[in-house]
TILOKE-491168 format. One record per atom (N, C-alpha, C): x, y, z. Coordinates in steps of 0.05 Angstrom, whole numbers, plus 5000, padded with zeros to 4 digits. Atoms other than C-alpha are relative to their C-alpha. Layout:
// TILOKE-491168
XYZ ...
This chain:
// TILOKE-491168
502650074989 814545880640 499250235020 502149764980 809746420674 500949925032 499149994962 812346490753 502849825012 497350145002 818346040736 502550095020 498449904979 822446570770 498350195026 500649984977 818146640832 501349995026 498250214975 821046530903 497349885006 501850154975 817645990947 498250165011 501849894985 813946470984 497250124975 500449845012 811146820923 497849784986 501250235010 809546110888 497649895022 503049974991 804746050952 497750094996 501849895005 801246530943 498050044977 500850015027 798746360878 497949874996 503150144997 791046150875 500349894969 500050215023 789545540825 499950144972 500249825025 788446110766 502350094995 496949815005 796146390774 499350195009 500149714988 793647000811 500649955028 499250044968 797447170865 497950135013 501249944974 794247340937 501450225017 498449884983 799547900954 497750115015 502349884980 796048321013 500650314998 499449784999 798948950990 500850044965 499449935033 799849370926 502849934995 496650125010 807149310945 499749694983 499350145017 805848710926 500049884965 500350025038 803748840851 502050184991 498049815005 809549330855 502149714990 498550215003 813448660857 500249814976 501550275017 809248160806 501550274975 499849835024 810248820752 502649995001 497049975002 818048790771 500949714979 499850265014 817948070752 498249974969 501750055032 813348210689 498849775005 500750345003 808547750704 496750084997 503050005002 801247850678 499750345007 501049775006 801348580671 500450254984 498349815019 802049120627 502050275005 497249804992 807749600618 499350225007 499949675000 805050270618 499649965036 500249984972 803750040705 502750015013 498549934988 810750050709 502150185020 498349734981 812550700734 499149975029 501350014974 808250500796 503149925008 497450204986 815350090815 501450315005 499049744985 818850790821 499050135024 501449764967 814051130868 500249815013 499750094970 813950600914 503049835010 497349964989 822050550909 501050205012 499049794981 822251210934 499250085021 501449964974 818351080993 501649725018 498450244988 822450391006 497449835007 502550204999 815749980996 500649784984 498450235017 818849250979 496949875004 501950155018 814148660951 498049815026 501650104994 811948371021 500150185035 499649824979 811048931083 499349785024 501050114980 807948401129 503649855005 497550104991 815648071126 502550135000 498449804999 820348591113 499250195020 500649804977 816649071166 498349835024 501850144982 814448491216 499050215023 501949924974 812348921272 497850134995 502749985005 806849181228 497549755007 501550145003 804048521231 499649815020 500850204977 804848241302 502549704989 498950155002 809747821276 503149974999 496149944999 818547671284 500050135010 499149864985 820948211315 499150085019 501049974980 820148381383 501450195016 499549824985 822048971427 500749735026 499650074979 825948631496 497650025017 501749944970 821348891552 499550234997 501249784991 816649391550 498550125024 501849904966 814349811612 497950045003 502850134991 808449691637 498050244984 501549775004 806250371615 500650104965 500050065024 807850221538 498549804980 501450245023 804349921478 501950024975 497550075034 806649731403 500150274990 500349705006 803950351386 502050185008 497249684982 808750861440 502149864985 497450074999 814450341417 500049994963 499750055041 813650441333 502550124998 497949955009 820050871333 501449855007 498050154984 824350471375 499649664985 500850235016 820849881335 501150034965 498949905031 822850201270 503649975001 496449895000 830450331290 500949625006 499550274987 830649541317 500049854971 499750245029 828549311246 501650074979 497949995017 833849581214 502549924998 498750164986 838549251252 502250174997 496149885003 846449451237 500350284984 500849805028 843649951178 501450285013 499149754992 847850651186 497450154988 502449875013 842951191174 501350114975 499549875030 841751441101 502050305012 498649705007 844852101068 497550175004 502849865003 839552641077 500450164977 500349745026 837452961019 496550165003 502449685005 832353520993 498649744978 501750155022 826353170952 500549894974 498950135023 830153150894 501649744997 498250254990 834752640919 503350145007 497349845003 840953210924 500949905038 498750124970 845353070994 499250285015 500849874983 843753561052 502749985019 498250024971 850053821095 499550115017 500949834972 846754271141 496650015009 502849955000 839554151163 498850165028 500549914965 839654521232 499950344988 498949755002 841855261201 498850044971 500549865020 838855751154 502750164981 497749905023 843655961096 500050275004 500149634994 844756791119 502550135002 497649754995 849257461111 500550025025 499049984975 853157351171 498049845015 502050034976 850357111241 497150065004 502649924990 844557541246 499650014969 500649815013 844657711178 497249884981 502650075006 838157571133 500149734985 499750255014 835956921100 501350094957 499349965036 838756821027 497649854983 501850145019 834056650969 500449744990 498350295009 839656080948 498949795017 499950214989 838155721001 498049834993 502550275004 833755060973 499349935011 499950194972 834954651031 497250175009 502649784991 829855241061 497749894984 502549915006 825155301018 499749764982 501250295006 824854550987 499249885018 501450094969 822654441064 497550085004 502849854990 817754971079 498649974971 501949965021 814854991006 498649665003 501650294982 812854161024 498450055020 501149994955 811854311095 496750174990 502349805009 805554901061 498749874996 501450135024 803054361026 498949725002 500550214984 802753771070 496649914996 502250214997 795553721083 498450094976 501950075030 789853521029 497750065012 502549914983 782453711040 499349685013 500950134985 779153371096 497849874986 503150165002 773752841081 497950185007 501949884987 767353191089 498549795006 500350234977 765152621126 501249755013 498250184990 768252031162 503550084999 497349864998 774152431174 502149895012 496850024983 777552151228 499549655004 499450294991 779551361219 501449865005 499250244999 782450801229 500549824975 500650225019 785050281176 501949784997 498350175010 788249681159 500149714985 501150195009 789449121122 499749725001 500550314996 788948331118 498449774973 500750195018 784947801074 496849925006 502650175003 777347511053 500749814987 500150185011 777246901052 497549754998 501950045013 771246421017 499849675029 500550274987 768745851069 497549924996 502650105016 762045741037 499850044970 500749965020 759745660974 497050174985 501949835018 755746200932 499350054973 499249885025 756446080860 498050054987 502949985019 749446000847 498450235010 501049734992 747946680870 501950254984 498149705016 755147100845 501049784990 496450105027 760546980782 502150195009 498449825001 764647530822 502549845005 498150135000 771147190825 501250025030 500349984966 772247430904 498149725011 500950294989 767846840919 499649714985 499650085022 770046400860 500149715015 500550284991 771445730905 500150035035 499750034975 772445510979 502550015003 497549964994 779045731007 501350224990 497849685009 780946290962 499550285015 499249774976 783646840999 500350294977 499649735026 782847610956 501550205031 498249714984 788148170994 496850205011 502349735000 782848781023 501650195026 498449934986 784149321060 496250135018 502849814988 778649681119 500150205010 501049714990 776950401141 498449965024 501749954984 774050451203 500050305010 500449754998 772151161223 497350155012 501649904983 766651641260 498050194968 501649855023 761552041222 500550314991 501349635000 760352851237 502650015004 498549884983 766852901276 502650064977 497449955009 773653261250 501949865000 497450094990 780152961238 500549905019 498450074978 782653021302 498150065019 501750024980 776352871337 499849805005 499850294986 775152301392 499049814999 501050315015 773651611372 497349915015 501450064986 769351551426 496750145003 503249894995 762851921414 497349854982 502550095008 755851801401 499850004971 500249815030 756551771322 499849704989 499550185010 755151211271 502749934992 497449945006 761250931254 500849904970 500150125021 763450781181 501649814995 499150225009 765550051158 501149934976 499649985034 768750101084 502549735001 498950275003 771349521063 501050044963 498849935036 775649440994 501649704998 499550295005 777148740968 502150084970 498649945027 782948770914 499949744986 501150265017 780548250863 501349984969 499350085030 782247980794 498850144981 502449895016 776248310763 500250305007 500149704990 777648940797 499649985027 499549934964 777549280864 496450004998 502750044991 770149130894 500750155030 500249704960 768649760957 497549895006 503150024985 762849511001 501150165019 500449794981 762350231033 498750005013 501150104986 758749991090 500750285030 499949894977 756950281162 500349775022 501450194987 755849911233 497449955013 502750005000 749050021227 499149914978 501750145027 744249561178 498350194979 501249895006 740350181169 501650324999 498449794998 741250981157 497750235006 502049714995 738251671173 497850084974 500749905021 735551791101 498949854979 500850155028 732151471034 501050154980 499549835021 732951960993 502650134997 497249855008 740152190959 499650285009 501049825009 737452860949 500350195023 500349764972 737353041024 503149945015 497150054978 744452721047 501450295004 498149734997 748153411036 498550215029 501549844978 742653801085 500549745024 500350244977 742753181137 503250035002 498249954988 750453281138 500550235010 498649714994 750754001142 498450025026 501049984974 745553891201 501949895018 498250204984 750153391239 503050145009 497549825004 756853911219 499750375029 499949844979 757254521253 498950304994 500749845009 753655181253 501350244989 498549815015 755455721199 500750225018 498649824983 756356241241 500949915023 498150024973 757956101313 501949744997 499150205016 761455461280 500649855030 498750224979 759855011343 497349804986 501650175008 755954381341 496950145007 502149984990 748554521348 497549864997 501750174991 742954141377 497350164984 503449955012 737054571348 500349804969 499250085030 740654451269 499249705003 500550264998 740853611284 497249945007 502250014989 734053581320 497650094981 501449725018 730254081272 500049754975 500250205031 732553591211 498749665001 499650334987 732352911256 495850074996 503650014994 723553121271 499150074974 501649945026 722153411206 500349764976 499150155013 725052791171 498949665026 500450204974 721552201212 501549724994 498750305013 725351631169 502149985014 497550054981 730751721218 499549955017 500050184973 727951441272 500449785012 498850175002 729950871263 502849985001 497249934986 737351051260 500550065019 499249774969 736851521316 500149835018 500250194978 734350961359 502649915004 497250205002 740150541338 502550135020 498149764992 744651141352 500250075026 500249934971 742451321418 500249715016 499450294973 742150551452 502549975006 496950035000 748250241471 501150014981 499249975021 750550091411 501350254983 499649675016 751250861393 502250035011 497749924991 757550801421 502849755007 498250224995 762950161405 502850015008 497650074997 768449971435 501549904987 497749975023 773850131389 498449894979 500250025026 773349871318 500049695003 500450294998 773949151338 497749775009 502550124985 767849011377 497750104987 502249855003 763149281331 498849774970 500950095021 759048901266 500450234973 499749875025 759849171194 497549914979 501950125022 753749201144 500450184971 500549835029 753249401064 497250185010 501349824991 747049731089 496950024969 501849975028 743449801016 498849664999 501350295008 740649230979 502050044974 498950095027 744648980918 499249724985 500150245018 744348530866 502049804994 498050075000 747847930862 499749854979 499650065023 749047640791 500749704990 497650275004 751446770775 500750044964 498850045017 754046530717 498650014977 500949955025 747946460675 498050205006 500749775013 745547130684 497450045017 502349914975 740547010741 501050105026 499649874975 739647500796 497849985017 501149954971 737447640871 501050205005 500049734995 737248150905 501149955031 497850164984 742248100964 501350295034 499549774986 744848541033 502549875005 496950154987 751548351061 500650165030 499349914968 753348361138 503049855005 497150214989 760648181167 499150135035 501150024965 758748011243 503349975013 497650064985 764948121293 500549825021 498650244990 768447471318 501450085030 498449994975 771247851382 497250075016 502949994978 763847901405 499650395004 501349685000 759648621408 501350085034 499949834982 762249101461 500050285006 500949835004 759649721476 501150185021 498749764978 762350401520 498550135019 501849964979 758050601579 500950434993 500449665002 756551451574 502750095006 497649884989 761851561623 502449854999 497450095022 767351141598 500450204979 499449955021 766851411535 500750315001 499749754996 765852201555 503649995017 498550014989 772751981600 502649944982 498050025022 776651701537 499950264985 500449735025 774252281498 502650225010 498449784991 779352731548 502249815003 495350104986 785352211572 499849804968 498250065022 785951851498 497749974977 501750015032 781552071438 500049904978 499950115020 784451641397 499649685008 499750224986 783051071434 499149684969 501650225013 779250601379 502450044976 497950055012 786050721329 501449875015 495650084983 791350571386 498949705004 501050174990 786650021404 500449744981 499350175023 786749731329 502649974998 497350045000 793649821318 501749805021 498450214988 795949441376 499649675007 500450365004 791648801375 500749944968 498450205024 794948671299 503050015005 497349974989 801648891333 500249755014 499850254982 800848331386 499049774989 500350235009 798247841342 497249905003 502850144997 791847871361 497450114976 501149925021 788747941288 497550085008 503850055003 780548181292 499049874978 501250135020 776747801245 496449965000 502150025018 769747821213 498149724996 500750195018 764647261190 497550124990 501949915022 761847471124 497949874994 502950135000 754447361115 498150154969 502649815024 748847531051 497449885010 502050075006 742147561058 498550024976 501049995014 737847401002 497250004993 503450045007 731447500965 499250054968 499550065020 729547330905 498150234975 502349775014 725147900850 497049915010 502550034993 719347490861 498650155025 499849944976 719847530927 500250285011 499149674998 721948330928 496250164988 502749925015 714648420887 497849965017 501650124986 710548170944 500950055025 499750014962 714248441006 498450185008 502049874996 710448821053 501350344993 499849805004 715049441041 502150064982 497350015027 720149760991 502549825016 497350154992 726049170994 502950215000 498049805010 730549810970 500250255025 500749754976 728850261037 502849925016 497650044986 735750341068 499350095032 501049884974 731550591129 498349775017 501450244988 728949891145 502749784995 499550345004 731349161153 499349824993 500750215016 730848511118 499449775023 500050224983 728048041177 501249844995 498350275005 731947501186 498949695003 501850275001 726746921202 498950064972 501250015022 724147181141 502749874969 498049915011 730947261107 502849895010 496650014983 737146861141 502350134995 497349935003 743546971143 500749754990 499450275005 747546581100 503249995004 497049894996 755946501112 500450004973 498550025042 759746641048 503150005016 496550074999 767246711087 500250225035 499449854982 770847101134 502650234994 499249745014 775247741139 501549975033 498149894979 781947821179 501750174990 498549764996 785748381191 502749995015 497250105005 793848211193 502450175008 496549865005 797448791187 499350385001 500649754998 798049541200 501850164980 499249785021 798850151154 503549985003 496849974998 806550211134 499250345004 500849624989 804551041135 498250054995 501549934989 798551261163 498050124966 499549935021 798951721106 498949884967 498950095021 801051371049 497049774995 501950194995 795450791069 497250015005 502149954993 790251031105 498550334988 501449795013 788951781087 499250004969 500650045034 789251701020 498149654985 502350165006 784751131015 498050004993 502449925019 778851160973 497649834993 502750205010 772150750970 497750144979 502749945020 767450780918 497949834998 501650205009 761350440916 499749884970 501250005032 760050430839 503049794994 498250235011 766949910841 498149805009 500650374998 763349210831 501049874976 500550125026 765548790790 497949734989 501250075012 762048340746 499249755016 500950134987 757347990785 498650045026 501049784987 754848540833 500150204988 501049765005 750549020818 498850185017 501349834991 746849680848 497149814994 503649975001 739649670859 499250174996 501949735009 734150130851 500750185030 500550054975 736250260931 500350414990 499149735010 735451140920 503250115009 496249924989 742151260971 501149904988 498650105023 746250770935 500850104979 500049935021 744651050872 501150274994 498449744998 746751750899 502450035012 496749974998 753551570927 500749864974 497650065020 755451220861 501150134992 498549775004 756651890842 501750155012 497549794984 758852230898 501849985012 497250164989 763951780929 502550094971 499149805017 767651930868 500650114979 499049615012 767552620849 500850085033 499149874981 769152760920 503649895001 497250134986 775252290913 502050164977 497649835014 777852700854 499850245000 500049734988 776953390891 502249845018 497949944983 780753160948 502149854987 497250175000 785852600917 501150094976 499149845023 785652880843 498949774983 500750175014 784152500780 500749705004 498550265009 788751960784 500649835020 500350084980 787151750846 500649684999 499450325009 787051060822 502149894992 496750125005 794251060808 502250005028 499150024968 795451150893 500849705004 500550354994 797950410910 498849915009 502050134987 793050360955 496850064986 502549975006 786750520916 500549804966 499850185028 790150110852 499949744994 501050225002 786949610827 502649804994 498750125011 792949200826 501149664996 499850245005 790948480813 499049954979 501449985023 787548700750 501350014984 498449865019 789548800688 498950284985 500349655008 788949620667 499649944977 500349905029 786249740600 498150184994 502049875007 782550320582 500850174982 499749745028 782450990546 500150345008 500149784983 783451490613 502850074990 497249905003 789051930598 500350225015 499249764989 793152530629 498750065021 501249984974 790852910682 501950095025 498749974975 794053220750 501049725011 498250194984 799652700781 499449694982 499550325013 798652160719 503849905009 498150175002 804351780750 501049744983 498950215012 805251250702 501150114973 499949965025 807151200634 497650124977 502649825009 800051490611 499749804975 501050185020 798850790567 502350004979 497849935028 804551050522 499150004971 501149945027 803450910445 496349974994 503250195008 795550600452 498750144993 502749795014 790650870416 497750135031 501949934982 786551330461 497550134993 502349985016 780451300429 499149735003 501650244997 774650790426 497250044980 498450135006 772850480375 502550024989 496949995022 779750310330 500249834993 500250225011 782649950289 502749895010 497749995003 789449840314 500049755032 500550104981 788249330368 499950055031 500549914969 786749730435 498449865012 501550194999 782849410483 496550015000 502149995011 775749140464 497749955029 501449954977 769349160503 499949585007 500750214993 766448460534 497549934999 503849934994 759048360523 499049745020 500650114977 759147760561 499250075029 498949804985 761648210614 497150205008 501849814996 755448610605 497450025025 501249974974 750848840664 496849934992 503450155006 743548370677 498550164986 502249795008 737948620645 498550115021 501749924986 733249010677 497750065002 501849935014 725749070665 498850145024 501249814983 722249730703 497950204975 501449865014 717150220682 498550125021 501449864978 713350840716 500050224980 499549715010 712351550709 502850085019 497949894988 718051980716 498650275011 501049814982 716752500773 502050025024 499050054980 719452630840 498649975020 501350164980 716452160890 500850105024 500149854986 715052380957 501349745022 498950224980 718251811005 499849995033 500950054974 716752091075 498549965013 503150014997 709851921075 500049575001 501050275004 711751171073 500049895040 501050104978 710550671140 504450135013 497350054994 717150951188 500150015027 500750124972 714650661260 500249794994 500950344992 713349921251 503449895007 497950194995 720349711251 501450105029 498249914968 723250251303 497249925024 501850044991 716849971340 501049775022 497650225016 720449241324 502350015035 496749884988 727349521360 498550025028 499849924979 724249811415 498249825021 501150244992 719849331442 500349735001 499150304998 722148711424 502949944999 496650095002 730548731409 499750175031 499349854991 730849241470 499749875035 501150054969 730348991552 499450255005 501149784978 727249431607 502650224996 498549924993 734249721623 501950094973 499149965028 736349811551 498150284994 501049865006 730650211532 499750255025 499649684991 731450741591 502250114998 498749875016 738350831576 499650164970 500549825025 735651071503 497950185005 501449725005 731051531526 501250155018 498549744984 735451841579 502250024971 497649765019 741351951523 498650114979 501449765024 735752221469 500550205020 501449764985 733252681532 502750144999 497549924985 740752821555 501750164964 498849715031 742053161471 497950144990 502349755005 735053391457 499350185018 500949844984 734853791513 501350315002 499249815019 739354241484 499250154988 501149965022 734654371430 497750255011 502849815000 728454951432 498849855001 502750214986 722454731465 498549884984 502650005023 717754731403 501749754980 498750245013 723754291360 499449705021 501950234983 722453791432 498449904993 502350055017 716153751417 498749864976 500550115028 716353571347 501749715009 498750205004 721153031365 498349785018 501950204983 717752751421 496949914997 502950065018 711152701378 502349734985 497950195011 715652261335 499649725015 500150274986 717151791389 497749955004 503450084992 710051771415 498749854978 501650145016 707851541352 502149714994 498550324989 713150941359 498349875015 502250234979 710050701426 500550305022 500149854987 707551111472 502350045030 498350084980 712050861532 503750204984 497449815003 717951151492 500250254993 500049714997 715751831484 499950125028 500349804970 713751961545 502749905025 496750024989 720951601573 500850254996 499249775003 723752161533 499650205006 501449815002 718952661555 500950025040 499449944963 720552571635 502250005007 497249914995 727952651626 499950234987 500849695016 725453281589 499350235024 501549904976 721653511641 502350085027 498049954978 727453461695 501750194994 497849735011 732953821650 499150284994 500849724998 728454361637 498850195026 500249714971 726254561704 502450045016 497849904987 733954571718 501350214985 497849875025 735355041655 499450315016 499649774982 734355611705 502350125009 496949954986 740455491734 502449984985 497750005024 746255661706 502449864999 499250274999 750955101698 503350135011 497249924994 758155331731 501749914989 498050295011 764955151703 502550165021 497850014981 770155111755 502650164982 497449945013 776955581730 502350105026 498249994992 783355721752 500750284998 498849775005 785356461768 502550055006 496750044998 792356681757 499850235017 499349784985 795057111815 500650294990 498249675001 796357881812 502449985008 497349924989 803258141815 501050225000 499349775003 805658761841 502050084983 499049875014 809959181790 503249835012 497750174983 816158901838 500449694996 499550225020 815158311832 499849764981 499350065016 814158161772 503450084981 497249855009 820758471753 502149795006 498650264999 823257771785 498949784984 501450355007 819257311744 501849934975 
């Protein structure tokens, strides 16, 4: 009988269909050990994550990822889970002597302190492996950087369904009340580098990855409802504005400003960007939205047209200027160390997942495109409805292994979400990835953490840089055949769609892009709200050439007059101080006469 040889714990996890709930690929590393609902050629996945020592349930075999069992005695006051992960690592091994060290191959290692050489001084030898099975790794270590959302945060936990939606989706993620699907989240900054500080003024991105039956479903999401742009076409120039200038390769305020005024559909973001909000405390205190419009699909084949928000349960909190400019120097990583140690301590963050809906009719009759990722879906017009919630359990086993190499794609939905006409959307389905097989490689999808592994694999992808598996083995790789490979599903097949126009390229910045940042600034915004956002516009456009000013602060003016001319009198101040030249306090190192230095 199917799960017969389960353990207890394993037989929990098993939603009324027989699909388990593990929360980790380890754990499909496990279900494939037991042969249980999947096919063989995924076996080799069980090797790679034996040679990393990734067993079938990390939240219990590595409790201090998860805030849970093991506990460090007494930590000093001036410690978190985080400072104590080694000392936390060596505790959970308890009696364990340390391994044999070997070289990548698995060969034993007797000397790892000393280069293999002719004599004492004498030169390195070519023999030596040990060497150069080190440094030739060590060369090779890092992978290209994200060219955007570079530097995050992630980890994972569970969605689970506390409303009912069926008469809207057939996606099997919201299939009844109570079922819980594994996911994992990204949180991360926009413009900034790698190893840049969590803490600045920057949208932050929200990616979310639900590992499901039907497949892995990515709602690549921000914590903003809205975005800088409509059009695909311009994201590459709108990042390279935001990035850093080609030559003097620092940030610059004309490049951002210059793209931000000549592009007015961003004023709406910008607003967002610059209020409080333009700056959350850590990754926990902040809301998560899909941001686009999608389609959501039921059973007999009728759709709506749908947004998705997950609102944060630990309540909005935001970083005051000089807080945040203060974390940026004593702990830049503040919004990682921050996540990491409330799932260390047990104190999970958690989510409640929301859709709003609207129906075609209804999309045919609104007052503006429903597909404008540069606006919002009022919500008296449009509620919020709950569909579940979203906790977060457990931290990366390696950083690495988990988080860098993590991969969202929008264009994963499965059956029962669809794209819209929304233009951005339509231009990351592509470029999420092709960027993910430049930096991760083809087979990206055979990473444990990007593998769909509650599915069952059947296709007709073969070979390729780092095919770790068995590469399907005998199956016909071809489509059609006759030899029983697998067949399509027309059931399966995606709504209809009825459209019609001329084909051309439509001009989109000519549509209404005041009324809503109008909206924001007048009505969501108090007194004391809205002069903080025009002193931090004034306090980065002032940076900028007078004449780019200008253009921007026309911009606002045609918002509401009150907020241009806010912006325009913190303008006014910083420029009749740009006279003066701004000092920076240094430290000179003493002279030393010829003498003595001869003692130093």
């Amino acid at each position: 009988m199917v799960g017969a040889h389960l353990s207890n714990e394993e037989r929990k996890g098993r939603d009324h269909r027989g699909g388990g709930v593990e929360l980790s690929p380890a754990g499909f590393i496990r279900r494939v050990q037991l042969g249980v609902n999947h096919s063989d050629w995924n076996i080799a996945l069980l090797a790679f994550c034996n040679i990393f020592d990734i067993s079938a349930s990390p939240a219990d075999s590595v409790p201090y990822l998860s805030g849970r069992g093991l506990r460090v005695s007494k930590m000093a006051d001036n410690r978190d889970y985080a400072k104590e992960q080694l000392e936390r690592w060596q505790q959970q091994r308890g009696s364990q002597e340390a391994d044999c060290l070997t070289t990548g191959a698995g060969i034993p290692v007797g000397d790892k302190l000393n280069v293999l050489t002719v004599g004492p001084r004498g030169p390195l030898l070519v023999q030596d492996v040990v060497f150069t099975d080190e440094m030739a790794h060590f060369d090779r270590e890092r992978i290209p950087e994200r060219v955007v959302h570079a530097k995050g945060a992630g980890a994972f936990g569970f969605f689970e369904v506390t409303h009912d939606i069926t008469k809207f989706c057939k996606a099997k993620v919201f299939e009844h009340i109570g079922k819980r699907t594994p996911m994992a989240i990204r949180f991360s900054t926009v413009a900034g580098e790698a190893g840049s500080a969590d803490t600045v003024r920057d949208p932050r991105g929200f990616a979310m990855k639900f590992y499901g039956e039907d497949g892995n479903w990515d709602l690549v999401g921000n914590n903003t409802p809205i975005f800088f742009i409509r059009d695909a076409i311009l994201f590459p120039s709108f990042i390279h504005s935001q990035k850093r200038n080609p030559q003097t390769h620092l940030k610059d305020a004309d490049m951002v400003w210059d793209f931000w005024s000549l592009r007015p559909e961003s004023l709406h973001q910008v607003s967002f960007l610059f209020s409080d909000r333009g700056i959350p405390d850590g990754h926990r205190h902040m809301n998560g939205y899909g941001s686009h419009t999608f389609k959501l699909v039921n059973a007999y084949g009728n759709a709506v047209y749908c947004k998705f928000h997950a609102k944060t349960d630990q309540g909005i909190k935001n970083l005051s200027v000089k807080d945040a400019e203060r974390l940026a120097s004593e702990d830049p990583d503040y919004g990682l160390r921050d996540l990491y140690n409330a799932i260390a301590n047990g104190n999970f963050p958690s989510w409640t997942f929301y859709i709003q809906v609207m129906t075609f009719e209804q999309a045919e009759t609104f007052p503006f495109n429903p597909f404008d990722v540069t606006k919002v879906w009022p919500h008296k017009d449009y509620p919020l409805i709950p569909v579940g919630k979203i906790v977060l359990n457990r931290n990366p086993v390696n950083y690495f292994a988990e988080v860098e190499q993590l991969a969202f794609d929008p264009s994963n939905m499965p059956p029962g979400i669809e794209p819209s006409p929304d233009k951005m959307l339509q231009g990351r389905l592509f470029s999420y990835p092709d960027t993910h097989r430049h930096r991760l490689g083809p087979n990206y999808l055979q990473i444990p953490v990007n593998c769909p592994y509650r599915a069952r694999l059947a296709h007709y992808q073969r070979d390729g840089f780092m095919c770790i598996t068995d590469n399907q083995g005998g199956a016909p790789n071809y489509y059609p055949n006759s030899f029983t490979g697998p067949e399509e599903q027309p059931a399966l097949k995606e709504s209809r769609i009825c459209t019609s126009g001329d084909v051309q390229r439509f001009n989109s910045s000519v549509e209404d892009n005041v009324s809503q940042v109008r909206d924001f600034f007048v009505e969501v915004l108090n007194e004391e709200e809205r002069m903080r956002l025009c002193e931090n516009i004034a306090n980065h456009l002032k940076d900028a050439q007078i004449f780019i000013q200008k253009k921007a602060v026309k911009n606002f003016m045609d918002v509401h007059p009150d907020y241009g001319a806010g912006i325009q009198a913190h303008l006014d101040k910083h420029n009749a101080k740009a006279k003066r030249k701004d000092q920076i306090h240094t430290y000179t190192q003493t002279s030393f006469t010829g003498k003595e230095k001869s003692h130093l």
